[in-house]
C-alpha distance (Angstrom), angle and dihedral (degrees) to the residues before:
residue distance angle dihedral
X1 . . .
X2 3.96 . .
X3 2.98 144.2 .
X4 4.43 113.1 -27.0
X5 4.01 108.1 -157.2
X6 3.94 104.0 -153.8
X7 4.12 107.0 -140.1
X8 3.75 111.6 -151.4
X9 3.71 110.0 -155.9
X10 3.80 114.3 -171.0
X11 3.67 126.5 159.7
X12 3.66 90.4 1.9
X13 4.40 91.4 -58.2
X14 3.22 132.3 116.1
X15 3.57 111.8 -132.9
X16 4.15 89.6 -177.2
X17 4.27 81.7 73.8
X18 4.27 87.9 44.6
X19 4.27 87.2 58.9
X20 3.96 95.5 41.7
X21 3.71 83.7 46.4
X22 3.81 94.4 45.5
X23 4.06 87.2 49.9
X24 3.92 92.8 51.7
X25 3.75 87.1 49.4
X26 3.52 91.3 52.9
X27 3.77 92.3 51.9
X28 3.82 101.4 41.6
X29 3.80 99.5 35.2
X30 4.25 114.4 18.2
X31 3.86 131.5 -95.7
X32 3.98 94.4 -90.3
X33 3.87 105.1 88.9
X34 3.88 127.5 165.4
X35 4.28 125.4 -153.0
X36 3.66 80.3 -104.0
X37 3.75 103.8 58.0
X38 4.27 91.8 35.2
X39 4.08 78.0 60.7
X40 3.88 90.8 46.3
X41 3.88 93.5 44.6
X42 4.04 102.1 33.2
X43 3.74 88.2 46.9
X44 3.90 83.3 -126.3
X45 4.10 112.1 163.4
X46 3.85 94.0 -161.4
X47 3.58 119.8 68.0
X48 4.14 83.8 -166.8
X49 3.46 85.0 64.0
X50 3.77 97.6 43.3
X51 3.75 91.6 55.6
X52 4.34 96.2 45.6
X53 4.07 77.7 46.7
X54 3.60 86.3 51.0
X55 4.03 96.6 46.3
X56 3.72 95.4 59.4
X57 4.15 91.7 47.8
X58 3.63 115.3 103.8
X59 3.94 85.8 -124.6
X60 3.87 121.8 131.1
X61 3.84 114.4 -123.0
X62 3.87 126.9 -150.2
X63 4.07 113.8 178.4
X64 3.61 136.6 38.5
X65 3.89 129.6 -106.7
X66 3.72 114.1 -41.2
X67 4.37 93.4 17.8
X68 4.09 91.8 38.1
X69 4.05 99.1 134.9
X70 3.85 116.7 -168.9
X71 3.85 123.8 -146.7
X72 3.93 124.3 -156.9
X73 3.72 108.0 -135.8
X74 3.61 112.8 -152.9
């Protein structure tokens, strides 16, 4: 039958696009990423929103507030 992609749609996004994303940043950039650079890369306006984006990633954090790095784990 394939491979079935689930698409999680909550609040109207869909979080399917936010992994694919994640996965070409990975490839294209490296697996440490900061709330700056998701802004920068995701073309996100909010930082707020970058970091609640951020909390429900499967990404390991290291840091607090200003020096909190993220890491993609494959």
């Amino acid at each position: 039958m394939g491979n079935v992609c689930a698409i999680v749609i909550k609040n109207g996004f869909a979080y399917d696009a936010l992994y694919r994303t994640l996965e070409d940043y990975h490839l294209l950039v490296g697996s440490m990423l900061t709330n700056k650079s998701f802004c920068e890369f995701f073309a996100i306006d909010s930082p707020n929103r970058a970091y609640k984006f951020l909390q429900q990633l499967p990404l390991k954090a290291e840091g607090t507030k200003r020096h909190r790095k993220y890491w993609i784990i494959p």
